[in-house]
N, C-alpha and C positions, 0 to 999 in steps of 0.2 A: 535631592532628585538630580541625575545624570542626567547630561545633556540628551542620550539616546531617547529617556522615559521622557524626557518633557515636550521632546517631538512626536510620541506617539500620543501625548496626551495631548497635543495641541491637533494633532489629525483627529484624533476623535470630536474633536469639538468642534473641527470646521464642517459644517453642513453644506452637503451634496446639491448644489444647484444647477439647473438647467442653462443649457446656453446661450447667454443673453438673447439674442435676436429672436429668441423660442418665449421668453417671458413676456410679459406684461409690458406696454411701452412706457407707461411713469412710473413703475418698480426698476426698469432696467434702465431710464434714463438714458432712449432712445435720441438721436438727436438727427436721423436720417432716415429717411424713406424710402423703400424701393416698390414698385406697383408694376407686377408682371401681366401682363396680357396673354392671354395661350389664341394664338394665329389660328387656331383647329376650331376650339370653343366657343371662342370671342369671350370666356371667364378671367377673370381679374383676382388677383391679392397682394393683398399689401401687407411686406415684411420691415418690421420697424426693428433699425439698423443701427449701427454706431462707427462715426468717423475714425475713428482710432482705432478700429479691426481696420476695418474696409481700407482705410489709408495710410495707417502706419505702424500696424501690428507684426509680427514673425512672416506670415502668412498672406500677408497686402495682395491688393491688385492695384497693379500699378495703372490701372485706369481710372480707378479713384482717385488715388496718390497724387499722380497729376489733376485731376479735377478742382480736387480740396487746395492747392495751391494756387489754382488758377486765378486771373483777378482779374477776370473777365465778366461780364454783366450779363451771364448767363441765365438763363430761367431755371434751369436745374439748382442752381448757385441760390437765386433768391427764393425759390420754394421749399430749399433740403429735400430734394426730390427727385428720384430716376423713374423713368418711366423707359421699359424696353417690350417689345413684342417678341414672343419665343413660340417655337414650335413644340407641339405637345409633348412630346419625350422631355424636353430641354426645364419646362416648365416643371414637371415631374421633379428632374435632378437638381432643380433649383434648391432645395433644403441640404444636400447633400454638401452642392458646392459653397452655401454658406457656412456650412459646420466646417470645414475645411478653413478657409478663411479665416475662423474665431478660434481651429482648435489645432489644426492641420493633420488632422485627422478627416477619410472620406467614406462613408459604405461605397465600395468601390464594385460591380458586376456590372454582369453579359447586358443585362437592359438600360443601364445609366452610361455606360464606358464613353461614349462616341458624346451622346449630347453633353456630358461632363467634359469634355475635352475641347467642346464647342466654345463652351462659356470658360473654361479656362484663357483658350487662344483671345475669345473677344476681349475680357477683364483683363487680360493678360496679369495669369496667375502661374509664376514659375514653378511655385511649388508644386501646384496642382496638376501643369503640366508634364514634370515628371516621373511625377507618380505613377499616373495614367500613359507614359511610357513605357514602367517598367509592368504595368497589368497588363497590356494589351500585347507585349511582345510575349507573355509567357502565353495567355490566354487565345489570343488567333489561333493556335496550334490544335487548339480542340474543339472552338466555337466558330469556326469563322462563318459559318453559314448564319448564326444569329447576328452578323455585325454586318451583313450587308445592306439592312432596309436601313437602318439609320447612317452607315456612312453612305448612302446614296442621298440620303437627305439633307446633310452635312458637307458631304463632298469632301470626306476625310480624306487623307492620304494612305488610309492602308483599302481604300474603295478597289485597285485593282489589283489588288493582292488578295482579299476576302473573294473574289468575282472570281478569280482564275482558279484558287483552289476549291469552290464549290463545284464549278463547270466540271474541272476532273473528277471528281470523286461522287460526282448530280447520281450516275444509279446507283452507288453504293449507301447515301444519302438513308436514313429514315423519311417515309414517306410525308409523316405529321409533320416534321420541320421543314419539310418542303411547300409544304399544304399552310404553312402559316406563315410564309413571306408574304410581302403587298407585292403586288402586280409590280411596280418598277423594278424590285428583286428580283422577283420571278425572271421576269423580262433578260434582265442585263445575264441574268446565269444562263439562261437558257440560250440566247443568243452572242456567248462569248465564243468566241475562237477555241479555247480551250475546252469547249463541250463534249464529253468522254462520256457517250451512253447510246446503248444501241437504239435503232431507230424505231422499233417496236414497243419497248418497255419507255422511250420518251413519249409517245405517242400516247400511249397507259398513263402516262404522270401528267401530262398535260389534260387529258380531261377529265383526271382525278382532281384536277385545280380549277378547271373551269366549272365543275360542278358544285363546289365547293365555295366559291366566288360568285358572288353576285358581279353585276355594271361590268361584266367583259366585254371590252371596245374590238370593237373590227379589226382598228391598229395594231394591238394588244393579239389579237388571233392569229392576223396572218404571219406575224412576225415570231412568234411560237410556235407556227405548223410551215415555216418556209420551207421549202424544197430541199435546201440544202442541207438543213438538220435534219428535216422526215423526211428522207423518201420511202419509208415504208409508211402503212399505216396500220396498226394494230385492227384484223377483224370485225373485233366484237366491238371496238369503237366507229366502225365506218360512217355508221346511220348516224353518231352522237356527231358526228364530224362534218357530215354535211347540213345536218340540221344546226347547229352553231353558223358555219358560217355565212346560211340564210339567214338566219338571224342575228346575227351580228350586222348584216348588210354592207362584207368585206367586201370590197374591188372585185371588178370583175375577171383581173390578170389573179388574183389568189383563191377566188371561186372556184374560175375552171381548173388549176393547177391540184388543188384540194381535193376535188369531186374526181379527177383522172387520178390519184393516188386511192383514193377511195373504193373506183368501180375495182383498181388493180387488185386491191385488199380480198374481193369478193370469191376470188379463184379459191379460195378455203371457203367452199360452198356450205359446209356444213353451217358452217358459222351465220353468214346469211340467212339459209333456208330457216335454223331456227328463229330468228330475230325478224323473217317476214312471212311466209307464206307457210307454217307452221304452226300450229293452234291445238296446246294456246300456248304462249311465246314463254319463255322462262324469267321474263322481267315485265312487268307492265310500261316503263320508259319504254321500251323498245315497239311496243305498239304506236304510242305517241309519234316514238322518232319515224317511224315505216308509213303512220298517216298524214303526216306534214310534210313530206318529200316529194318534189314535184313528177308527176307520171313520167314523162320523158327520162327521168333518173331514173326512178324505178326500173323501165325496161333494160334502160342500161347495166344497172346494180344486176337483177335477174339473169338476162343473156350472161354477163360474167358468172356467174356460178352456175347458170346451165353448162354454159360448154365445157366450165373445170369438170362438174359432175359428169358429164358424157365423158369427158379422155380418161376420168379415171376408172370409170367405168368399162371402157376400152380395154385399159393397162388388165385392168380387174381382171377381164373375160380372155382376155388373150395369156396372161399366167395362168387361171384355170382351165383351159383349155390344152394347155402346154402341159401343167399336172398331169390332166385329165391322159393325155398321151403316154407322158412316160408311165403314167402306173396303169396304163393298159400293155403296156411294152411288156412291161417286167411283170406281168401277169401272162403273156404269154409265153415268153421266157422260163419261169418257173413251171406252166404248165408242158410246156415241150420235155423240160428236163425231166418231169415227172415221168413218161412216158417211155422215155430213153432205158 
């Protein structure tokens, strides 16, 4: 037998096993602890580990490394035991970053990247962290809107690179990825410098979020509908618009700010009349929002779209009138000529 055949005959014969910290702790001959807490859940697990991955394997973290050397009278030291508290993402990626550690290999994506990168920096895992350098620089380029709720959580360094290029690109955005940030994403995009979206279709996407969103804060509102990113407001949300931030029970400088954007909105009477005094309305919200609005708004809301509906009405009658002239003109005109 050749040396080639006796290497394929000895693979054959070695059996496929799982990676230690995945097995059994007295089959794997575990000799370290790690007991994660998730900060979200307050749920716990305990990963039964081995000193010579974790401390002196290809792949180490050198936070171990130094740990297992240490000859200090530590309680980590005398229990063989870590204990860390993680935020839910991190908690999640926690298998990922152990197989890495034992194999240096990682499932590496859009939902793990950032809190992998977390626990790389804290463990300080070189390898780890490279890796997750060279993903994240190819992958921002088409994801970045999925990596701002977690580098906001993390306080990664590519947080105002993800933030800038969402703000520019916010209306060309899919709607559903927008609809599935948390509220501090939302926030920081919507309120970056860089915010590239007109002020009517923001207005559409904002209470396409807040409908969608439960526990929307006052804070959380005004700063979404500030004057300086809306100064329009989308119509057919007006009534959604002041009813939010009654009920949100925003300040009273972003109340009146909102509601005078609002009654502005109403000059597209059409819009209005459907969604009040109109029956029966084409959305049943719209009832809701028209009966929980305080009457002093009302009249306000109303007078604004009466008087658009009079000047247009105006323009209206004053073009058909002007018609009305010239094609009496040229009616008599052609009648003359007739005659001639």
């Amino acid at each position: 037998m050749n040396e080639k055949e006796f290497s394929m005959k000895t693979e054959e014969c070695v059996e496929e096993r799982p990676v230690p910290w995945r097995m059994d702790a007295a089959e794997s001959m575990s000799d370290w602890e790690i007991e994660v807490k998730c900060e979200d859940t307050l749920e716990t697990k305990l990963y039964n580990v081995h000193k010579v991955y974790l401390g002196a394997g290809m792949f180490r973290s050198k936070y171990f490394s130094t740990l297992f050397k240490s000859s200090s009278n530590l309680k980590e030291l005398k229990e063989c035991k870590s204990r860390i508290t993680l935020k839910y993402s991190a908690t999640k990626a926690f298998p990922d970053f152990l197989d890495h550690i034992y194999t240096g290999k990682c499932n590496i994506n859009v939902t793990n990247a950032i809190a992998l990168r977390f626990l790389a920096t804290y463990f300080i895992v070189p390898t780890l962290t490279n890796l997750l350098r060279i993903f994240l620089e190819e992958d921002i380029e088409r994801n970045y809107l999925n990596y701002v709720s977690d580098a906001a959580i993390y306080n990664d360094i590519i947080l105002p690179c993800v933030i800038r290029k969402s703000a520019k690109e916010f209306e060309k955005v899919d709607i559903e990825k927008i609809l599935s940030l948390d509220s501090v994403a939302f926030e920081l995009v919507v309120a970056s410098q860089y915010l590239k979206c007109d002020s009517l279709k923001l207005s559409s996407r904002v209470a396409e979020y807040c409908r969608r969103h439960a526990n929307i804060t006052g804070d959380f509102f005004s700063i979404v509908t500030d004057p300086s990113i809306m100064p329009n407001i989308e119509p057919y949300e007006a009534l959604y618009f002041i009813n939010m931030c009654i009920k949100c029970r925003c300040s009273k400088e972003s109340t009146e700010s909102l509601i005078q954007r609002c009654i502005a909105a109403c000059k597209d009477w059409e819009a209005v009349f459907q969604q009040t005094v109109l029956k029966p309305k084409p959305n049943e919200a719209d009832e809701l929002y028209y009966s929980t609005i305080p009457d002093s708004i009302k009249v306000k809301l109303l007078e604004s779209a009466f008087v658009s509906a009079n000047d247009d009405y105006s323009r209206l009658k004053y073009i058909i009138n002007g018609f009305h002239d010239i094609t009496k003109g040229l009616l008599k005109k052609k009648l003359f000529q007739s005659f001639c």
